[in-house]
C-alpha positions as CSV (number, residue, x, y, z in Angstrom):
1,X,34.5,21.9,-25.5
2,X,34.9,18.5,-23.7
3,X,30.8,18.2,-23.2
4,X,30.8,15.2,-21.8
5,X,33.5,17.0,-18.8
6,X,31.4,19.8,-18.9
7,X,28.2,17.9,-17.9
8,X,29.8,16.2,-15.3
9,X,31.0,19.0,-13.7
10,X,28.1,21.2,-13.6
11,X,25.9,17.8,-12.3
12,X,28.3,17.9,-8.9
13,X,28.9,21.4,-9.1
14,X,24.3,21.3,-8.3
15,X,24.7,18.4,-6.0
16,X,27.7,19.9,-3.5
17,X,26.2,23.2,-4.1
18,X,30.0,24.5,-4.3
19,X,32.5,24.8,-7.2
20,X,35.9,24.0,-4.4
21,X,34.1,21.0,-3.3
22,X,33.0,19.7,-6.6
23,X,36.7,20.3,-7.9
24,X,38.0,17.9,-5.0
25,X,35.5,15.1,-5.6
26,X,36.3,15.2,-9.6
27,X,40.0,15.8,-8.8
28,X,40.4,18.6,-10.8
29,X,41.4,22.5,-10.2
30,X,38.5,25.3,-9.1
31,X,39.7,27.1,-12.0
32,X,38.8,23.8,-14.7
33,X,35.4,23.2,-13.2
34,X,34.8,27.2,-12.8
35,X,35.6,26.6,-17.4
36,X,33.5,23.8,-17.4
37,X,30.2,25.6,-16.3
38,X,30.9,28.9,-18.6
39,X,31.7,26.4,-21.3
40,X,28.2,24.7,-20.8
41,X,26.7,27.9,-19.7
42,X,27.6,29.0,-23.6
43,X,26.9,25.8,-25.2
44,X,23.1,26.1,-23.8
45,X,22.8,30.2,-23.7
46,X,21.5,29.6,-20.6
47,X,22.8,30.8,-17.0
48,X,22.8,27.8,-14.8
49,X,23.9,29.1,-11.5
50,X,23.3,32.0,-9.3
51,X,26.5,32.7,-7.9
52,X,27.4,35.1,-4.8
53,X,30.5,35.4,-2.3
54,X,29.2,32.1,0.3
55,X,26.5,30.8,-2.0
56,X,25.8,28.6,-5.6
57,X,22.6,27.4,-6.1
58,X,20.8,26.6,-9.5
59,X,18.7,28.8,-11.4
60,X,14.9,27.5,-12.5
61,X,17.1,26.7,-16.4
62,X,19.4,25.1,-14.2
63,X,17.2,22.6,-12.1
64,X,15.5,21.9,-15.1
65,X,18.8,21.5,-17.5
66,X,20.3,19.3,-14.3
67,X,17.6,16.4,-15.0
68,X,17.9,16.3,-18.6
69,X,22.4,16.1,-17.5
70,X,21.9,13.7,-15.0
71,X,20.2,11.4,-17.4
72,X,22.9,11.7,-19.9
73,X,25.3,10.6,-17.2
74,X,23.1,7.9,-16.2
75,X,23.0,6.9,-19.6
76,X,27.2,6.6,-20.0
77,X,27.9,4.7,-16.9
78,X,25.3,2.3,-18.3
79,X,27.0,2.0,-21.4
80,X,29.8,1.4,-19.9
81,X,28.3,-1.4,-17.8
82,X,26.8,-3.3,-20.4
83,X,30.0,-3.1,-21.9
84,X,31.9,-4.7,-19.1
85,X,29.1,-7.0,-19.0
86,X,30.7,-9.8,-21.4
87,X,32.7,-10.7,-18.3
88,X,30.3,-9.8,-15.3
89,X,31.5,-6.7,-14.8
90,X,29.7,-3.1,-13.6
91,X,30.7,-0.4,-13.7
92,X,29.5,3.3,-11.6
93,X,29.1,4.9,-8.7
94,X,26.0,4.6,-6.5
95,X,24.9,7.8,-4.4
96,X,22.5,5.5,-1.0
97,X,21.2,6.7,1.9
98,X,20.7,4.6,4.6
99,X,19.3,5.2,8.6
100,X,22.6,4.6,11.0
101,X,22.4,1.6,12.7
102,X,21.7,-0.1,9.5
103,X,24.6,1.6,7.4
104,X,27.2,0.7,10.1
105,X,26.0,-3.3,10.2
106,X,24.1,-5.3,7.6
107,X,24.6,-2.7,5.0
108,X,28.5,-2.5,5.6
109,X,28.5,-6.3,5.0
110,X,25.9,-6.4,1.6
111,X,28.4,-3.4,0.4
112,X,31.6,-5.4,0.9
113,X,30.2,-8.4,-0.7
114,X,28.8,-6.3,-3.8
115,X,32.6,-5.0,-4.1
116,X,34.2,-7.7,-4.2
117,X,32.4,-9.3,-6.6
118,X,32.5,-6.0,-9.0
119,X,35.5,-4.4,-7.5
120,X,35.0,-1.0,-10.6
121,X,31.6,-0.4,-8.3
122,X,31.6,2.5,-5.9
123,X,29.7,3.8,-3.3
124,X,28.9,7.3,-1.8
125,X,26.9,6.5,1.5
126,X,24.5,9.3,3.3
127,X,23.8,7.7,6.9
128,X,21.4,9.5,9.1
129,X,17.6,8.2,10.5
130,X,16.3,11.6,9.3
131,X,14.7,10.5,5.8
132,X,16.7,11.6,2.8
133,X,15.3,13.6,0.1
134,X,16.1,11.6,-2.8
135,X,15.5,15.0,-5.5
136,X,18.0,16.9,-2.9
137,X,20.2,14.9,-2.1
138,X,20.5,13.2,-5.8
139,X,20.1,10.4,-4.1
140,X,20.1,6.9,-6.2
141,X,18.6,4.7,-3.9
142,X,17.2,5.3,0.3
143,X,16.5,2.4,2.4
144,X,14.1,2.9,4.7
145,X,12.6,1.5,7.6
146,X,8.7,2.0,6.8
147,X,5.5,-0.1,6.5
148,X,4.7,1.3,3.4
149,X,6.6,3.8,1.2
150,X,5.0,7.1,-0.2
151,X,2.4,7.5,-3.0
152,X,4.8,8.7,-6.1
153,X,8.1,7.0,-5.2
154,X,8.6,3.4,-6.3
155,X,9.9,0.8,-3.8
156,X,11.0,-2.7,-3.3
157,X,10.6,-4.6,-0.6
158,X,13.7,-6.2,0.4
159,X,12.9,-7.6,4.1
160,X,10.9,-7.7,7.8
161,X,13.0,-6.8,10.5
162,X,11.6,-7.6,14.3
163,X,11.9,-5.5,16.7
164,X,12.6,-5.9,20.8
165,X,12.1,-4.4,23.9
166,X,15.1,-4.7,26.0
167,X,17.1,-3.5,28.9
168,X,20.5,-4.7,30.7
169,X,20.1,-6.6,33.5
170,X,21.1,-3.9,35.7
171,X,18.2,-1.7,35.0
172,X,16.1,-4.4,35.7
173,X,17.1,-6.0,38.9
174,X,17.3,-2.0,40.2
175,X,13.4,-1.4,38.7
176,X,10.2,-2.1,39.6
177,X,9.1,-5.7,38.0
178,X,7.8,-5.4,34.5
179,X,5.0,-7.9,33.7
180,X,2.6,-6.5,31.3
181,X,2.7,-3.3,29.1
182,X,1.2,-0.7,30.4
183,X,4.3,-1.5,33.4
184,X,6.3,0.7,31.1
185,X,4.6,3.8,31.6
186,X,6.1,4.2,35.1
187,X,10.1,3.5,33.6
188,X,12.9,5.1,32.2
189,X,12.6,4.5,28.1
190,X,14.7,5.2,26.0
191,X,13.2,6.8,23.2
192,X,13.3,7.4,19.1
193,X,12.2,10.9,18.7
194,X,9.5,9.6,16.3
195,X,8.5,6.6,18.2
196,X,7.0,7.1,21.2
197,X,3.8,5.1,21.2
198,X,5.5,1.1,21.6
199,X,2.6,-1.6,20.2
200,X,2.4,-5.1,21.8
201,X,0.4,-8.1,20.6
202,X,-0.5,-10.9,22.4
203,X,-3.3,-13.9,21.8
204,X,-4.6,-11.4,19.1
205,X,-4.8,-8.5,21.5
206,X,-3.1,-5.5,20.7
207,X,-1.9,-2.8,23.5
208,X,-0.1,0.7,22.9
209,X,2.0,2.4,25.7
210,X,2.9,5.8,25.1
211,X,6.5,5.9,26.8
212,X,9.0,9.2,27.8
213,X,12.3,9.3,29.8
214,X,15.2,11.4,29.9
215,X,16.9,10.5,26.5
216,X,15.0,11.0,23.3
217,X,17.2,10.6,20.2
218,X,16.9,10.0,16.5
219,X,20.0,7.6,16.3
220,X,19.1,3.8,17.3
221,X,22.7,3.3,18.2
222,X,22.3,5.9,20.4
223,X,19.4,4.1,22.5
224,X,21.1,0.6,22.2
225,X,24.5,1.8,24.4
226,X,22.1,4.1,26.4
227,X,20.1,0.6,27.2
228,X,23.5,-1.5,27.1
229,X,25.1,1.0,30.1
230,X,21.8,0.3,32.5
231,X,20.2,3.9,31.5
232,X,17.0,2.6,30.4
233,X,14.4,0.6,28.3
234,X,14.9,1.0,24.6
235,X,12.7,-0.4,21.8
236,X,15.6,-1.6,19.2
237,X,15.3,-3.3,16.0
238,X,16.5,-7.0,15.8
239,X,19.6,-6.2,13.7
240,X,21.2,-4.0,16.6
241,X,20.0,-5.8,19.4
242,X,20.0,-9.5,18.3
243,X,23.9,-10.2,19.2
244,X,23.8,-8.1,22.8
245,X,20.4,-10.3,23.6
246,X,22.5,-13.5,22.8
247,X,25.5,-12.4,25.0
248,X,23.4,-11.4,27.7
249,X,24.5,-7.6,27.4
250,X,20.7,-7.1,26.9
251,X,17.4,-8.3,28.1
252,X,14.1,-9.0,26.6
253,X,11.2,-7.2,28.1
254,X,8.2,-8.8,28.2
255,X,9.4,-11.8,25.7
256,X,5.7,-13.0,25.8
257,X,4.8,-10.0,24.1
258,X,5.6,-9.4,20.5
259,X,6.4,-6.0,19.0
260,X,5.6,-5.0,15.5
261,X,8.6,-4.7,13.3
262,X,9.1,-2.9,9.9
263,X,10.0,-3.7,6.3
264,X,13.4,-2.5,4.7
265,X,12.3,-1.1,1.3
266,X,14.7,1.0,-1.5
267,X,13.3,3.8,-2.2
268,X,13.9,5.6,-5.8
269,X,12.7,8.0,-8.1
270,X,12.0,6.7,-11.1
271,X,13.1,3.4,-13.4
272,X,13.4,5.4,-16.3
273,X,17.8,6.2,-16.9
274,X,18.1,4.2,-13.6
275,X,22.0,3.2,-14.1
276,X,22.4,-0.9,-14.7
277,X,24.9,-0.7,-11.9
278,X,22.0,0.5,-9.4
279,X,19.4,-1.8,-10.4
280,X,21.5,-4.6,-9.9
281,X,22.5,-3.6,-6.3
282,X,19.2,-3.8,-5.7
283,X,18.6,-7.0,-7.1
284,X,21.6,-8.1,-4.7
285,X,20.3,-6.9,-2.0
286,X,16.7,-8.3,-2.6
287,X,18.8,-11.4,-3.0
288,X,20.8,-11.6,-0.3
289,X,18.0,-10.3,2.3
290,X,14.9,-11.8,1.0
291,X,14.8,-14.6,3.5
292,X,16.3,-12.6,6.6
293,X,14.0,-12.1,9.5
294,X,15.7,-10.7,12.1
């Protein structure tokens, strides 16, 4: 028995949840992974999965064996990185989850530069604004727009990004004129399904507008072309809107005003096993954002 095979296959055969999809991403047969778990399943005399016709999911020996495998694997790719590391280089995949808008543009470019400078790195990317769950979705690492991660996880801080509130020029010279907050109340918005109340400062004073019109979505690339095609107002972070604000595509509402922005933390688990190849992307990140305010 090839244990070290036989782990790995059984760790993605519990993170895909299917024995055809594990066998693609490992680039083996069904039939090898389908020995893999029975030779494992022997090895431990324990029954890892609960198999049916449509369904695989892990038995209460399974979850619990899948921690002790995961950190075993964790443990061999850092091997293998420290011993790369008499000429810089890592080795190992890294499972991150990202919200869209984010993935598709800063984190693209941070990714690219990480590459290239440790080209035996990989990346398996999980974009959506829904918040990932990092024990489900074996995730390494989630970045997160919050102002302050949850009790139990462990974070790092990696930057502020503003916000705006914006329009195209078309929706405003067709509106009513928009001069202090509470104006918005009585316009189209374009809203995040979990942002609804927009906050404003100004000379200390704080205001909140609770805003609706007739596009709520949960994808901030969404709301930017919604706002970019004259459909609304939409409250954007600066990384999505900054370049259509400098082209004139988009408008700043209320530019006297400020709007409360958010921090971009990475969100993980645990330090303990963490893979030498995912601390150091998040010391690269860290590094390359720490003095980005956008």
């Amino acid at each position: 028995m090839d244990k070290l095979n036989s782990i790995t296959s059984f760790v993605e055969v519990a993170r895909t949840g299917s024995f055809t999809q594990a066998a693609e991403h490992l680039g083996l047969s069904r039939l090898q992974v389908s020995r893999h778990i029975q030779d494992i399943e022997k090895w431990l005399n324990l029954r890892l999965f609960h198999r049916t016709t449509r369904k695989v999911s892990l038995t209460i020996q399974g979850e619990e064996a899948l921690s002790y495998c995961q950190q075993i694997l964790n443990q061999v790719s850092d091997l293998q990185s420290r011993a790369h590391s008499h000429n810089n280089e890592l080795v190992g995949t890294i499972r991150l989850a990202s919200p869209i808008g984010l993935g598709q543009h800063k984190l693209f470019d941070a990714i690219e530069a990480f590459t290239k400078r440790h080209p035996q790195t990989r990346f398996e990317l999980l974009l959506s604004d829904s918040l990932s769950q990092l024990v489900d979705d074996r995730v390494d690492i989630a970045l997160r727009y919050i102002h302050q991660p949850d009790e139990g996880l462990i974070a790092r801080k990696l930057m502020y990004i503003a916000t705006a509130v914006c329009a195209s020029k078309a929706y405003l010279t067709q509106h009513d004129t928009i001069s202090d907050p509470n104006d918005l109340a009585t316009h189209n918005c374009l809203v995040h399904k979990k942002h609804n109340v927009w906050q404003f400062q100004r000379n200390g004073n704080t205001q909140k507008v609770t805003v609706k019109g007739n596009i709520v979505a949960n994808d901030m690339g969404v709301l930017l072309k919604a706002a970019k095609q004259g459909m609304g107002i939409a409250h954007l972070p600066c990384d999505l809107a900054n370049d259509h604000l400098l082209s004139g595509e988009l408008i700043k509402v209320l530019p006297e005003y400020t709007t409360v922005g958010s921090h971009i933390w990475a969100v993980y688990l645990s330090r303990n096993f963490q893979q030498n190849v995912v601390r150091a992307f998040i010391d690269f990140l860290a590094e390359q954002w720490h003095h980005d305010i956008l």
